[in-house]
GURONU-999037 format. One record per residue: residue number from 1; residue in three letters; x, y, z of N, C-alpha, C in turn. Coordinates in Angstrom, 3 decimals, decimal comma. Atoms other than C-alpha are relative to their C-alpha. Layout:
<nodes>
(node NUM; 'ALA'; (X; Y; Z); (X; Y; Z); (X; Y; Z))
...
</nodes>
This chain:
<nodes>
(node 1; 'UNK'; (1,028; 0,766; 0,700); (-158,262; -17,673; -110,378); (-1,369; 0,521; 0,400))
(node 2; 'UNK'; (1,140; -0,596; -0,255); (-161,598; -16,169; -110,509); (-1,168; -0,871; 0,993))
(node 3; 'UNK'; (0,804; 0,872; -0,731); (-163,072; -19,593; -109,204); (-0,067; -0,149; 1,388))
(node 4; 'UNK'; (-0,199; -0,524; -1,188); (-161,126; -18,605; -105,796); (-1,217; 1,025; 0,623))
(node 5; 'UNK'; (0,611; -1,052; -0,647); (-163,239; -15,498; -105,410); (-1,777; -0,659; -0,309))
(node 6; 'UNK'; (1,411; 0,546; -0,240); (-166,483; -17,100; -106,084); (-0,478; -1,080; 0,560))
(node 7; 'UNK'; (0,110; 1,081; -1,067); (-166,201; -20,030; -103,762); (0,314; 1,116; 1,218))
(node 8; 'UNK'; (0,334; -0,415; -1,139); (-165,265; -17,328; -101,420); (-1,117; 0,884; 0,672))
(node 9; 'UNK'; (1,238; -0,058; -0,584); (-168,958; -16,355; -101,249); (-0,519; -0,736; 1,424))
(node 10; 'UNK'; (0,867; 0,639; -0,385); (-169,894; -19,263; -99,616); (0,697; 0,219; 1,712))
(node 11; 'UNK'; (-0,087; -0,136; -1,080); (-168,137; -18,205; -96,559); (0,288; 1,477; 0,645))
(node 12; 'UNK'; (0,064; -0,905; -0,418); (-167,839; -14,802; -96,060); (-1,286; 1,286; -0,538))
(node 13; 'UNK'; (1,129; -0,576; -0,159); (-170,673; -13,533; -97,665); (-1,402; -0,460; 0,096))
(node 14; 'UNK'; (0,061; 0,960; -0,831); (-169,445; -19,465; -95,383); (0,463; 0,634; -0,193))
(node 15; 'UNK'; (-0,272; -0,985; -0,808); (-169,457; -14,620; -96,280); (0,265; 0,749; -0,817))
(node 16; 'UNK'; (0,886; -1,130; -0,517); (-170,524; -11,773; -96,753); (-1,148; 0,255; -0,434))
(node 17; 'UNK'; (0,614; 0,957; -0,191); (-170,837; -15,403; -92,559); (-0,128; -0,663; -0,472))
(node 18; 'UNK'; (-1,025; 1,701; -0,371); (-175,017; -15,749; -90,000); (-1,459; -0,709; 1,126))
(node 19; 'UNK'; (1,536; 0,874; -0,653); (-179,079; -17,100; -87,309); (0,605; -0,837; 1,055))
(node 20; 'UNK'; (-0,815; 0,955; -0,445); (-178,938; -18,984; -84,643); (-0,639; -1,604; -0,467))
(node 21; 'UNK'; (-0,035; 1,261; 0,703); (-178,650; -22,788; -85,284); (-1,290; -0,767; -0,081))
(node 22; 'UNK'; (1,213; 1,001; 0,500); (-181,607; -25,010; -87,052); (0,293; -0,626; 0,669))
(node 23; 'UNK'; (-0,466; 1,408; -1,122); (-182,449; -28,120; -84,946); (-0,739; -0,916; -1,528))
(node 24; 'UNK'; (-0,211; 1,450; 0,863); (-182,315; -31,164; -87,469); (-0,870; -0,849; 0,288))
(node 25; 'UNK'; (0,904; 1,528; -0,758); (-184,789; -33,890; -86,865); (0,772; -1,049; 0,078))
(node 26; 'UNK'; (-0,815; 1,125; -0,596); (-182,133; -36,538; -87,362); (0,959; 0,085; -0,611))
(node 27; 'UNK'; (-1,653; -0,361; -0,182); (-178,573; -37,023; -87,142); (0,597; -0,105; -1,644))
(node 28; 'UNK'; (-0,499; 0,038; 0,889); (-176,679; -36,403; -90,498); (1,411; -0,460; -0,533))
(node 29; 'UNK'; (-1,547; 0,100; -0,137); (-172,911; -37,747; -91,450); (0,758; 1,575; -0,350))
(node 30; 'UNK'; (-0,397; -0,710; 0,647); (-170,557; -35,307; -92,168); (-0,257; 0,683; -1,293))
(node 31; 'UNK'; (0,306; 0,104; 0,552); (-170,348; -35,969; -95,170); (-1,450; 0,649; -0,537))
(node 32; 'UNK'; (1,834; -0,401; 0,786); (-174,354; -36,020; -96,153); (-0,334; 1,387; 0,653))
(node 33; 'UNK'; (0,593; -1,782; -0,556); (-174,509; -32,223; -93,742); (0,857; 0,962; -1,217))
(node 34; 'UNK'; (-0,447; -0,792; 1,498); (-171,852; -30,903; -96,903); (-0,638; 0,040; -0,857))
(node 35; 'UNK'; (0,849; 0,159; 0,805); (-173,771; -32,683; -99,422); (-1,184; 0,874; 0,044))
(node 36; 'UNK'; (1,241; -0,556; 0,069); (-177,032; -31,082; -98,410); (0,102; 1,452; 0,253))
(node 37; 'UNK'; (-0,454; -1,464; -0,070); (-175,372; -27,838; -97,823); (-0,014; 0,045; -1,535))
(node 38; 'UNK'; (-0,313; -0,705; 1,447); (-174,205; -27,603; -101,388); (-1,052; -0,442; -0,871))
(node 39; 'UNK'; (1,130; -0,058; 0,679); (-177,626; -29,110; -103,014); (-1,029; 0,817; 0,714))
(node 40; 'UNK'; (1,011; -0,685; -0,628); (-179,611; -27,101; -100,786); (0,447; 2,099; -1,109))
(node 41; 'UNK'; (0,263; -1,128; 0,540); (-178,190; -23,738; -102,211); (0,461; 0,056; -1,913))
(node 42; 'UNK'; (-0,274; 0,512; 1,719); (-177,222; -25,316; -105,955); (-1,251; -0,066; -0,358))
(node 43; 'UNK'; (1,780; 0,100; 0,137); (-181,467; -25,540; -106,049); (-0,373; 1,030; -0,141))
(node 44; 'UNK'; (0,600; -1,228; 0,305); (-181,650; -21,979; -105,780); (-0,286; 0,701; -0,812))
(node 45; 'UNK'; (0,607; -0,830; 1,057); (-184,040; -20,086; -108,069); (0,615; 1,214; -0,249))
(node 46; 'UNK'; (-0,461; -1,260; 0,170); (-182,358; -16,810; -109,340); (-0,475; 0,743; -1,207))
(node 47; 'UNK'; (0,286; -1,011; 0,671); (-183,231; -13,851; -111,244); (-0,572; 1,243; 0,493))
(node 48; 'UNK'; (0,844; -1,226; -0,192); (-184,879; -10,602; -111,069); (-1,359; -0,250; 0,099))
(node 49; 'UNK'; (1,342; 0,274; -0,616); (-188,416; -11,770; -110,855); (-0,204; -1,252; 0,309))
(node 50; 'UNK'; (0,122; 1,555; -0,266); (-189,124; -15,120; -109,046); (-1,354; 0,357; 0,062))
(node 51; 'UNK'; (1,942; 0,452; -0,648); (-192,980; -16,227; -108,491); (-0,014; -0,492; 1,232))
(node 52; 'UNK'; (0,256; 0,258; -1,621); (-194,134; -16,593; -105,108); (-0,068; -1,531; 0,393))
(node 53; 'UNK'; (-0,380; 1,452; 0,131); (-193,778; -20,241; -105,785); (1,574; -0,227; 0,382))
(node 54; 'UNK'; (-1,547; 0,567; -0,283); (-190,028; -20,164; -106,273); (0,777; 0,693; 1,325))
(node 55; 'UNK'; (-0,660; -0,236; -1,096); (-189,562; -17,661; -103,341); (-0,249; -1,030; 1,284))
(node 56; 'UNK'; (0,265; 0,570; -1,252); (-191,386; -19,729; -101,074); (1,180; -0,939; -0,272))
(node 57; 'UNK'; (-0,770; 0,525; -0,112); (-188,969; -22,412; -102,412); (1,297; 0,355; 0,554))
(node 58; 'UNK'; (-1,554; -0,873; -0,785); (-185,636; -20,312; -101,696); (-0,161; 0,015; 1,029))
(node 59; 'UNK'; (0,507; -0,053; -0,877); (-187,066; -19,781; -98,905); (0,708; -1,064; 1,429))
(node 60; 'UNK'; (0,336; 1,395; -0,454); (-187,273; -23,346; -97,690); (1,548; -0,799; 0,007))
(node 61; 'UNK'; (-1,170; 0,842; -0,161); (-183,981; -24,265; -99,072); (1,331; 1,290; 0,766))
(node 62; 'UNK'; (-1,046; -0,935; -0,413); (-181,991; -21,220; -97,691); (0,211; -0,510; 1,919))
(node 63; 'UNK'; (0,029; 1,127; -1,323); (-183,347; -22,602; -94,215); (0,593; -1,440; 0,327))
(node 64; 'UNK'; (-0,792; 1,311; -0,393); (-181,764; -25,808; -94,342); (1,099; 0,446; -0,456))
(node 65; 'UNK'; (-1,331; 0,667; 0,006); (-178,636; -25,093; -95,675); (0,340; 1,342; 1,431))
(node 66; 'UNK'; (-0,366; -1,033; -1,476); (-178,599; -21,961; -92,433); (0,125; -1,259; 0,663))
(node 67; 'UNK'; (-0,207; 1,087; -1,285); (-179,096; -25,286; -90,560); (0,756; -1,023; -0,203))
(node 68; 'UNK'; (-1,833; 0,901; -0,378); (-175,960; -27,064; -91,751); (1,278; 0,694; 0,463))
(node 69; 'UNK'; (-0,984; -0,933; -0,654); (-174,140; -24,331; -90,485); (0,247; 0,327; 1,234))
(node 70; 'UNK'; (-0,021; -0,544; -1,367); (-173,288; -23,098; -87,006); (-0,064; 1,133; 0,230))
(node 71; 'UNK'; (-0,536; -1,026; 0,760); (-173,624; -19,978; -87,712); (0,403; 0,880; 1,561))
(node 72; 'UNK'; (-0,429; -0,579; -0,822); (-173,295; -18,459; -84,123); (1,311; -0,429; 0,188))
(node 73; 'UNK'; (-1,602; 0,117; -0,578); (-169,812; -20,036; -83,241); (0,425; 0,281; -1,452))
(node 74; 'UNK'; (0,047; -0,767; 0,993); (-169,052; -19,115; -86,712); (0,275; 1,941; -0,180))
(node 75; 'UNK'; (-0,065; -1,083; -0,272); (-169,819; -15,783; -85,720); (1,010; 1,072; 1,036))
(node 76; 'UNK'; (-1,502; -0,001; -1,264); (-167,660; -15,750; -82,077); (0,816; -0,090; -0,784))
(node 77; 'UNK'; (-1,170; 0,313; 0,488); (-164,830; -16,997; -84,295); (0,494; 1,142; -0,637))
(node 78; 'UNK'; (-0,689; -1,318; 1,059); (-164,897; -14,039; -87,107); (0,208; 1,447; 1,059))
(node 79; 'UNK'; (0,112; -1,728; -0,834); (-165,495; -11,211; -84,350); (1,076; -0,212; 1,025))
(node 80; 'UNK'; (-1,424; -0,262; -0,764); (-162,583; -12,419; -82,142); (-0,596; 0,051; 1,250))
(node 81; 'UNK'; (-0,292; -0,437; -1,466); (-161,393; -10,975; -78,956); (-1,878; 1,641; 0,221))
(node 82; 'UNK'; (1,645; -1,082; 0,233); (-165,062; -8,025; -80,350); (-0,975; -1,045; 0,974))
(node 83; 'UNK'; (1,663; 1,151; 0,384); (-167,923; -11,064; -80,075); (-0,146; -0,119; 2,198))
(node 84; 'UNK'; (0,420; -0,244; -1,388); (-167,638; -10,571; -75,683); (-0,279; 1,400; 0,693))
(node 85; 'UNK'; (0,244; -1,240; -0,816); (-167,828; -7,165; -75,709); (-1,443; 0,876; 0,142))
(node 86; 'UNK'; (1,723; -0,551; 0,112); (-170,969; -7,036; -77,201); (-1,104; -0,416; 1,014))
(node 87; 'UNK'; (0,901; 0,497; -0,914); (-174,249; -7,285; -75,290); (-0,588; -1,581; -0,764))
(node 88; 'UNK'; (0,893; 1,462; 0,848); (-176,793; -10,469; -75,964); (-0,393; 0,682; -1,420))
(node 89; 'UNK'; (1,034; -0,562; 0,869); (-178,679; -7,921; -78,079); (0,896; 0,237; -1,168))
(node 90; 'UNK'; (-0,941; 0,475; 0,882); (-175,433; -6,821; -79,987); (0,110; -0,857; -1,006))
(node 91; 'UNK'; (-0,714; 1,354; 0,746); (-174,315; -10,366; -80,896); (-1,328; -0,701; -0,780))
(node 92; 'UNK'; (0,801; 0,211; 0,684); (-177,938; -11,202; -81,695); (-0,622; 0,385; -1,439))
(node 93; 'UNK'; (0,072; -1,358; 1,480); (-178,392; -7,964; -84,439); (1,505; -0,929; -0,989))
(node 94; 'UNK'; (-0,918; 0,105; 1,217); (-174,928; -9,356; -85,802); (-0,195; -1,263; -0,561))
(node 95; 'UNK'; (0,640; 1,603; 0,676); (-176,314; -13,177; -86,278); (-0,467; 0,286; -0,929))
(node 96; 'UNK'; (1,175; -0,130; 0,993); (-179,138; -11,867; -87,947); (0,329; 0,744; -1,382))
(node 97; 'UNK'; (-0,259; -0,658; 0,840); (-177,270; -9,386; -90,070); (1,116; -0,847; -1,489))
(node 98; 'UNK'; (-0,957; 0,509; 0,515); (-174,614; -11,802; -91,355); (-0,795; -1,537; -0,704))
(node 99; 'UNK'; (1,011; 1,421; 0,023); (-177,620; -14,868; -91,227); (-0,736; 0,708; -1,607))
(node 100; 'UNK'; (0,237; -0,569; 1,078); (-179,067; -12,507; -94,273); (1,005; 0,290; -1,024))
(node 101; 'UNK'; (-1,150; 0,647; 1,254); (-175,817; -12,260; -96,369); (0,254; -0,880; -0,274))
(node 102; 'UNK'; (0,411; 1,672; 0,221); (-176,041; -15,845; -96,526); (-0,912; 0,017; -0,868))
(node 103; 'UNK'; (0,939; -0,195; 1,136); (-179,292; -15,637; -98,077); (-0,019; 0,894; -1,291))
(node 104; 'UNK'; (0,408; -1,347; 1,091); (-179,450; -12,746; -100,066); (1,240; 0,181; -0,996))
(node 105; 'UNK'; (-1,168; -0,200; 0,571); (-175,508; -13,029; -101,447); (0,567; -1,090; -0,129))
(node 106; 'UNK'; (-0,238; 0,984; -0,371); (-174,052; -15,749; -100,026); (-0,066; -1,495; -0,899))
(node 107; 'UNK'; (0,613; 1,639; 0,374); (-175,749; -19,127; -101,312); (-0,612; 0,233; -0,860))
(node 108; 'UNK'; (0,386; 0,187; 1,278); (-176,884; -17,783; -104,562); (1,212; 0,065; -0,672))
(node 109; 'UNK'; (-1,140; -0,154; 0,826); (-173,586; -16,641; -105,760); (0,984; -1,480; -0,009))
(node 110; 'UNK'; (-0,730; 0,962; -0,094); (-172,272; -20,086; -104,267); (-0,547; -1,514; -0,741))
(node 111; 'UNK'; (0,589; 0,743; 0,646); (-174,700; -22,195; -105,421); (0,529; -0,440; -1,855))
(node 112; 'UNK'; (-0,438; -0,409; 1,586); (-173,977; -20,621; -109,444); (1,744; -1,054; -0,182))
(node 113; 'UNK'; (-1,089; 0,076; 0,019); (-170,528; -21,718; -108,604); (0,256; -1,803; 0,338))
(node 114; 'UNK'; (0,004; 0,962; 0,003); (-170,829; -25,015; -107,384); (-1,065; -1,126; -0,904))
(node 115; 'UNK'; (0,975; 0,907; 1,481); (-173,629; -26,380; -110,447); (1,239; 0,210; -0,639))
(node 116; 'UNK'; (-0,614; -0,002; 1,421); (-170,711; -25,436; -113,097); (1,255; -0,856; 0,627))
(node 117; 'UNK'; (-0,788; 0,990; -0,516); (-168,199; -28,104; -111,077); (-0,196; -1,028; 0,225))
(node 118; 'UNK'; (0,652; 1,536; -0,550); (-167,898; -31,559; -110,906); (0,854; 0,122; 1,272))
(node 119; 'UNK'; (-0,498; 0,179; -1,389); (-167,310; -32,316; -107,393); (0,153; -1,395; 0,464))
(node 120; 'UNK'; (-0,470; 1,142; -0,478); (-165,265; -35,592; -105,892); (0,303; 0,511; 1,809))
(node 121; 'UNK'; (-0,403; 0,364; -1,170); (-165,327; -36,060; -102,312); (1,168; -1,128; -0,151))
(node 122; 'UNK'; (-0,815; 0,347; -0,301); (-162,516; -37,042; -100,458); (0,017; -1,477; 1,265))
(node 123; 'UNK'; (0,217; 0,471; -1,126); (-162,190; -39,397; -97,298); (-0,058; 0,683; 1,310))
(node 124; 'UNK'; (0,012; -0,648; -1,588); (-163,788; -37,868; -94,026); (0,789; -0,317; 0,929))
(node 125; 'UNK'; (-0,702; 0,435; -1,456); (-161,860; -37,663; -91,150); (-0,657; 0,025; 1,221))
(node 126; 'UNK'; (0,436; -0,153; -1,279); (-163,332; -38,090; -87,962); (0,606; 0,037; 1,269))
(node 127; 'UNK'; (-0,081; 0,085; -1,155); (-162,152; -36,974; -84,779); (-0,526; 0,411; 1,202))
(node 128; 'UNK'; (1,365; -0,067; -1,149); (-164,700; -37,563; -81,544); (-0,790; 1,129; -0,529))
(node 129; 'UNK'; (1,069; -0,820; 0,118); (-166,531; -34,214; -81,808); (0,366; 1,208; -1,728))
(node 130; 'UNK'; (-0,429; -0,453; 0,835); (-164,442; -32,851; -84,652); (-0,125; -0,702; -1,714))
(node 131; 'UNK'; (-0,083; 1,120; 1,475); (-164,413; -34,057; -88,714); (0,297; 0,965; -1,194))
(node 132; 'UNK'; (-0,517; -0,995; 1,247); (-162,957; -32,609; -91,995); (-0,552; -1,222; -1,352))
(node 133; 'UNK'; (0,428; 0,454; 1,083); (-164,520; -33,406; -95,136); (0,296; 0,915; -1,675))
(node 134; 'UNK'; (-0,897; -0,804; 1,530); (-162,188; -32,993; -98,108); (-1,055; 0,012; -1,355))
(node 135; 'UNK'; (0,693; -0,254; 1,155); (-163,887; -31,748; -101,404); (1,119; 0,468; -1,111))
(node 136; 'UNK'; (-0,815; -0,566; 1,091); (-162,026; -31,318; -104,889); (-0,994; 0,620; -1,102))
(node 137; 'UNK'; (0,875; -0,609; 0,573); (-163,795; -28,902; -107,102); (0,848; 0,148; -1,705))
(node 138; 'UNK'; (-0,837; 0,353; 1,126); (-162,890; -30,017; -110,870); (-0,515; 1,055; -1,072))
(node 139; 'UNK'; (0,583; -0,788; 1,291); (-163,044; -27,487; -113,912); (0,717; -0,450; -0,912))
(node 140; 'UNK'; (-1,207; 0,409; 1,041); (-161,904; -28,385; -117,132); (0,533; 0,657; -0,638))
(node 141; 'UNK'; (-1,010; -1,035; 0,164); (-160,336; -25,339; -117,897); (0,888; 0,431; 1,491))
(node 142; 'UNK'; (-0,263; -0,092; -0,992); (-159,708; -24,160; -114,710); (0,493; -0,723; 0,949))
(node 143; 'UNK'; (-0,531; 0,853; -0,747); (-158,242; -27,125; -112,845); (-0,647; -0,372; 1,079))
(node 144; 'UNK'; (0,660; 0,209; -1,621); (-158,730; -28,368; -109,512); (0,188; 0,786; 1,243))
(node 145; 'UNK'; (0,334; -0,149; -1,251); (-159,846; -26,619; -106,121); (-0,368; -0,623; 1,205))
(node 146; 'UNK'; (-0,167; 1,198; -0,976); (-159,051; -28,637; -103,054); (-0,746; 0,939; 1,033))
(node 147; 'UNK'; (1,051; -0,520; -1,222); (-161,404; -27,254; -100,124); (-0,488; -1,078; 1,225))
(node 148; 'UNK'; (0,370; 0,816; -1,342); (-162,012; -28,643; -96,618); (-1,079; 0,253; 0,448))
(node 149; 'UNK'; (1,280; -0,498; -1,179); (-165,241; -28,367; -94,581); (-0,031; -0,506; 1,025))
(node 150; 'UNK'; (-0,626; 0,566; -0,838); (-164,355; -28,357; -91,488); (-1,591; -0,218; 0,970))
(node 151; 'UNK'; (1,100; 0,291; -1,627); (-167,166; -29,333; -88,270); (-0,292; -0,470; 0,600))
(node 152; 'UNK'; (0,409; 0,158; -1,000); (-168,441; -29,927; -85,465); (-1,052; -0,533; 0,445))
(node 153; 'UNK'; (1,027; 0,809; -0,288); (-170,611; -32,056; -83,714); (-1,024; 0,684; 1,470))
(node 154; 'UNK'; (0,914; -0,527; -0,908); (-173,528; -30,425; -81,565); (-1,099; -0,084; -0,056))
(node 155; 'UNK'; (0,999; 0,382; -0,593); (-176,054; -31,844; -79,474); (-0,299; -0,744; -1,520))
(node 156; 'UNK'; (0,415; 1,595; 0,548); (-175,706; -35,023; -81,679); (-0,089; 0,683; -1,921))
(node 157; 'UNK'; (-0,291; 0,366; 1,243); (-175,562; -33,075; -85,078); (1,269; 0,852; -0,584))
(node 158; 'UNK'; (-1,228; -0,841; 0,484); (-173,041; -32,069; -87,210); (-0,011; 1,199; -0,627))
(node 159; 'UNK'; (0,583; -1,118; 0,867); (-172,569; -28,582; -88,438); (1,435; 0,761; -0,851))
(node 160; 'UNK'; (-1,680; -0,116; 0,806); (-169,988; -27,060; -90,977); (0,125; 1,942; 1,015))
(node 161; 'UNK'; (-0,724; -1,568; -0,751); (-167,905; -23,899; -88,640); (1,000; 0,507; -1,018))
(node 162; 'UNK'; (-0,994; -0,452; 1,136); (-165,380; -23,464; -91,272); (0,091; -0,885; -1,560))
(node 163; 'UNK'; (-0,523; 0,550; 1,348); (-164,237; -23,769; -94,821); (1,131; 0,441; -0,472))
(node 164; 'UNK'; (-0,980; 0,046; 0,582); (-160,827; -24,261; -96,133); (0,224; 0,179; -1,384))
(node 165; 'UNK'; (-0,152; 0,070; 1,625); (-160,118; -23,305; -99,854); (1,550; 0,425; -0,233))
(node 166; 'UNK'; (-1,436; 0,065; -0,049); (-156,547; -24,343; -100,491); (1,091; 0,218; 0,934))
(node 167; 'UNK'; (-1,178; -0,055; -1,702); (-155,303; -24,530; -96,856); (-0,320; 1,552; 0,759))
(node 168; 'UNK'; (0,567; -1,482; -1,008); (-156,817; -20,722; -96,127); (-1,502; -0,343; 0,312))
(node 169; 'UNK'; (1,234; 0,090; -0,482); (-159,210; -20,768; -93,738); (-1,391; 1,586; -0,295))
(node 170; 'UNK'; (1,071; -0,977; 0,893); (-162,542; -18,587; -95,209); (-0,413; 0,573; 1,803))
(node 171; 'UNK'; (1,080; -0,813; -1,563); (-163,577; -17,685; -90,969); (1,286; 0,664; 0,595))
(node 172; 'UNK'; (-1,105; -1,009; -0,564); (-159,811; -16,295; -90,393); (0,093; 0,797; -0,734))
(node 173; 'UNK'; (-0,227; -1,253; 1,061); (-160,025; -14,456; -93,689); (-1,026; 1,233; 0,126))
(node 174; 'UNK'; (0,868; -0,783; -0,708); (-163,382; -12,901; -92,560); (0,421; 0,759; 1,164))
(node 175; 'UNK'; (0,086; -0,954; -1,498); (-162,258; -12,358; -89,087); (0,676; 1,333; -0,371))
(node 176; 'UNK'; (-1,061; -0,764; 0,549); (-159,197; -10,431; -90,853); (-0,319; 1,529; -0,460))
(node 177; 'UNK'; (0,632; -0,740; 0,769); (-161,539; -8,161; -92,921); (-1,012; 0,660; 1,204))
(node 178; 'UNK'; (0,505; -0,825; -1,065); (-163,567; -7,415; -89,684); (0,608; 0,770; 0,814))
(node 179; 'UNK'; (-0,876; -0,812; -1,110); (-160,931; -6,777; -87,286); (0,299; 1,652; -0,526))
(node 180; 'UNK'; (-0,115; -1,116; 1,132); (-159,674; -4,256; -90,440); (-0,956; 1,270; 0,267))
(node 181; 'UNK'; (1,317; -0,730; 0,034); (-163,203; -2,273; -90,336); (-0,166; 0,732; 1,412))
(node 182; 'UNK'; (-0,038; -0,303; -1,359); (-163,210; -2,246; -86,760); (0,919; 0,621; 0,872))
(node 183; 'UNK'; (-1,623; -1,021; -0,381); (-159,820; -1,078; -85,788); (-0,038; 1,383; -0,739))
(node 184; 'UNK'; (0,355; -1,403; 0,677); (-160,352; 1,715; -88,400); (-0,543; 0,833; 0,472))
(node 185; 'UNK'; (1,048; -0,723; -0,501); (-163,397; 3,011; -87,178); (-1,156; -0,257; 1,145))
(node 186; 'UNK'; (0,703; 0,966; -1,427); (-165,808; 0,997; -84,860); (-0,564; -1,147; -0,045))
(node 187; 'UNK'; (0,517; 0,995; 0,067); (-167,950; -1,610; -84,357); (-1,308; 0,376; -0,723))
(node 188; 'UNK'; (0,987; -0,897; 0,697); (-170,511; 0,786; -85,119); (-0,386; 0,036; -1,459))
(node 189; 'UNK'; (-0,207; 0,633; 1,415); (-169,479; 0,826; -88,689); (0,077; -0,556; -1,027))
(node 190; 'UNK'; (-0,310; 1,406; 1,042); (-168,943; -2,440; -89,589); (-1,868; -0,189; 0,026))
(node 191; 'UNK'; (1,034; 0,318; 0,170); (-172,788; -2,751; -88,693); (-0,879; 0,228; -0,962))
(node 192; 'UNK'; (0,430; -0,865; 1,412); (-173,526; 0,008; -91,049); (-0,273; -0,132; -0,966))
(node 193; 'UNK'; (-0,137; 0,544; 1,658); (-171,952; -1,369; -93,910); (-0,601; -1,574; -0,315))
(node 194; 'UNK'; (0,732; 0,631; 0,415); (-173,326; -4,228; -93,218); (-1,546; 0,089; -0,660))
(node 195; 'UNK'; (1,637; -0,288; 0,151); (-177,055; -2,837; -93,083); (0,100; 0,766; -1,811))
(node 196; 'UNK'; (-0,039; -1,145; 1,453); (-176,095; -0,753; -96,383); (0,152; -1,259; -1,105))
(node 197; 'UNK'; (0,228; 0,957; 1,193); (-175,017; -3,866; -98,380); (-0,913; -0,752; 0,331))
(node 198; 'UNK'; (1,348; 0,463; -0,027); (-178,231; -5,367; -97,435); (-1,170; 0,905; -1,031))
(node 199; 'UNK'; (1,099; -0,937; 0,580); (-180,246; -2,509; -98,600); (0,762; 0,241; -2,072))
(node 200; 'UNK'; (-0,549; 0,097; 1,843); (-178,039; -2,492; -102,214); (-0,247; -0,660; -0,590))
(node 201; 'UNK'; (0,453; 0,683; 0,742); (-178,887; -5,941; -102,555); (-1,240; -0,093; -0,631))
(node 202; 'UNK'; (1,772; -0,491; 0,012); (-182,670; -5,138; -102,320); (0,001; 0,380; -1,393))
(node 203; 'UNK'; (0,057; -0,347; 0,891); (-182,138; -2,897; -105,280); (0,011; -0,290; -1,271))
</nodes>
């Protein structure tokens, strides 16, 4: 289903990721940290020429939905048994590199994808520092897409670490696709191609 591969923007480019974490002014539910994830990049202006109006807006909203995310443990998770071998400086270059496919790929392509769905929440689950917040993503051709958002509670707020789309997790399918890159050839590499599909999107 094509709607598979364009929900799986939101995690691998929630990807391809990644920053480190926004601080929140006040505490959000579950719940309302999804919600404002998916109106934060469903707001986004797109085209080939924006006005310095609507970038500043993108801008503005690309920053909050980075800060419903975690994106560093996020990051540990996809790089594995890699994400200790690196230095600070390393793991910092790969935040930042993966924190920009988010923006630049990421949360416009996911955004597009979540305006043309009606969306029914499910009942949150909460457990102590943990919580899953079921989402059904309705098309009326296309049927329904059941998706989890899974997260975590830190330093009092909540942040989404994973996303489920039909029981596959989107940060083991990433890690999968890294390990891949990396076992091949290096770590070196994977940075590469990251920096290269950065510079394509530019174009």
């Amino acid at each position: 289903m094509n709607s598979h591969n364009n929900l799986f923007f939101l995690v691998i480019f929630i990807l391809s990721l990644f920053g480190s974490s926004s601080v929140i002014a006040e505490e959000v539910s579950p719940r309302g940290t999804v919600e404002l994830l998916i109106n934060s990049i469903s707001s986004l202006e797109t085209g080939i020429q924006l006005s310095p109006e609507e970038i500043k807006k993108n801008d503005l909203l690309s920053y909050n939905a980075l800060g419903r995310l975690n994106i560093r443990e996020i990051c540990r998770k996809a790089l594995g048994k890699y994400w200790k071998k690196l230095s600070l400086t390393e793991q910092k270059k790969f935040i930042d590199l993966l924190s920009r496919m988010f923006i630049k790929e990421a949360f416009p392509n996911s955004g597009k994808f979540f305006s043309t769905f009606k969306l029914i929440y499910g009942q949150t689950n909460i457990n102590e520092l943990k919580a899953n917040v079921p989402l059904s993503v309705v098309h009326e051709k296309e049927g329904e897409i059941n998706i989890d958002f899974h997260l975590y509670k830190y330093s009092n707020q909540w942040q989404v670490v994973d996303v489920a789309l039909d029981g596959i997790s989107m940060r083991n399918n990433l890690r999968s696709k890294l390990y891949k890159i990396i076992s091949k050839n290096n770590y070196q590499e994977l940075v590469r191609r990251l920096e290269q599909k950065l510079t394509d999107i530019k174009k």
